[in-house]
LOLO-86580 format. One record per residue (C-alpha): residue number from 1; chain; x, y negated, z negated. Coordinates in nm, 2 decimals. Example, Ala and Ser with C-alpha at 12.3 -4.5 7.8 and 13.67 -1.06 7.14 Angstrom:
BEGIN
+------+------+--------+--------+--------+
| timi | mike |      X |      Y |      Z |
+------+------+--------+--------+--------+
|    1 |    A |   1.23 |   0.45 |  -0.78 |
|    2 |    A |   1.37 |   0.11 |  -0.71 |
+------+------+--------+--------+--------+
END
This chain:
BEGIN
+------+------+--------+--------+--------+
| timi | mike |      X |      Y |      Z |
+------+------+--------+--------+--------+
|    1 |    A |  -0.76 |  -2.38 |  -0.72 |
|    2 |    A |  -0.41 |  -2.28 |  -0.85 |
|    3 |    A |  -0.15 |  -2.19 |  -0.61 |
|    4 |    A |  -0.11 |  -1.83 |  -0.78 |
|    5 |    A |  -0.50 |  -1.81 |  -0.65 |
|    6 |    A |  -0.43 |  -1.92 |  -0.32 |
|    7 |    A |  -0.17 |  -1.67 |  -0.24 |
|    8 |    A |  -0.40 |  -1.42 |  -0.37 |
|    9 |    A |  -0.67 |  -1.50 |  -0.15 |
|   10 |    A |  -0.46 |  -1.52 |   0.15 |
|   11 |    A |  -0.33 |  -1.18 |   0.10 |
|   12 |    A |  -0.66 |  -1.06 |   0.12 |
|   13 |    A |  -0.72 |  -1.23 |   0.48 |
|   14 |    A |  -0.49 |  -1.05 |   0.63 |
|   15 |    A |  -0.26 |  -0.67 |   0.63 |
|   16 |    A |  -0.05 |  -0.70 |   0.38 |
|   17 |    A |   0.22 |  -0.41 |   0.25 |
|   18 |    A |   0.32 |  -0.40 |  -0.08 |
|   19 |    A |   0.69 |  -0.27 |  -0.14 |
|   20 |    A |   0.85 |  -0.15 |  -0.45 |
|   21 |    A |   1.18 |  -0.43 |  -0.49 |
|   22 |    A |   1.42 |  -0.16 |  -0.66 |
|   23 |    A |   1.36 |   0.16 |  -0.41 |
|   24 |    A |   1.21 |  -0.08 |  -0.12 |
|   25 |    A |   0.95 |   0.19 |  -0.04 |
|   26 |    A |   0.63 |   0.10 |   0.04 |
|   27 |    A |   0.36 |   0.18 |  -0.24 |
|   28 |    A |   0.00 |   0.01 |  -0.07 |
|   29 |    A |  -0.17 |  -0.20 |   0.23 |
|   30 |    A |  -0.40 |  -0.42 |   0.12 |
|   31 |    A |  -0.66 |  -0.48 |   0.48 |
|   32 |    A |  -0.97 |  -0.72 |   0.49 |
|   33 |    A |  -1.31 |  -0.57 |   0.41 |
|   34 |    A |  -1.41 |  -0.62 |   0.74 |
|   35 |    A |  -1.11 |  -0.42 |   0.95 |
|   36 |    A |  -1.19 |  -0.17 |   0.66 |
|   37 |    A |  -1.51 |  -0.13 |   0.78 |
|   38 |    A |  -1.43 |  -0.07 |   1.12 |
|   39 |    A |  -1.19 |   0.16 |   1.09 |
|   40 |    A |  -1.42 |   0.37 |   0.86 |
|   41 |    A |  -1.71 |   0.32 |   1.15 |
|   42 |    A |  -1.46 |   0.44 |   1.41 |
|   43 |    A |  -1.37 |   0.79 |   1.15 |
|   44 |    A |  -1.03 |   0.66 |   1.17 |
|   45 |    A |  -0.98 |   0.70 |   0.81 |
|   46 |    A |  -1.16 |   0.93 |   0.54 |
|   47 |    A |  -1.39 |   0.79 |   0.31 |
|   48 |    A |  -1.31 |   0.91 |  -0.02 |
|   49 |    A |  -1.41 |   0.80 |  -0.36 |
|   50 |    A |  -1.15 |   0.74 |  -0.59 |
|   51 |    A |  -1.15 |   1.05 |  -0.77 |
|   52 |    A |  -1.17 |   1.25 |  -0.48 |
|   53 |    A |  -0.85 |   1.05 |  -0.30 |
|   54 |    A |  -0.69 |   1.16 |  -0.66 |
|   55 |    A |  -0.72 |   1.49 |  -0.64 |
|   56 |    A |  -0.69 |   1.53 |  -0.23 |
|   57 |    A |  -0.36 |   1.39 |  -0.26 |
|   58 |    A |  -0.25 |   1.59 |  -0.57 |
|   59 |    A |  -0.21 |   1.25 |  -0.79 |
|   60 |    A |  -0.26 |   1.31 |  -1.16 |
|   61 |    A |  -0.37 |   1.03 |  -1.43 |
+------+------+--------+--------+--------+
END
């Protein structure tokens, strides 16, 4: 396994915020599958398809 798929794969174990370098704002969180899923059994967070997330949050394509 190459090193670039390594550090992929352990960014997917664990919470991970992703952070423009030029304005240093934060742009995503990747979480594991399986906190996902308990945050979406709990109705912490909305289930949304992606084209509903898109237009809930005004974003346009």
């Amino acid at each position: 396994m190459s090193q670039a798929q390594k550090q992929f794969t352990s960014l997917l174990s664990e919470v991970t915020t992703i952070v423009d370098k030029k304005s240093h704002r934060k742009k995503a969180v990747l979480i594991p599958y399986d906190l996902y899923e308990k945050l979406v059994n709990k109705k912490e967070i909305p289930v949304l398809d992606s084209e509903s997330f898109l237009i809930k949050y005004g974003i346009e394509t």
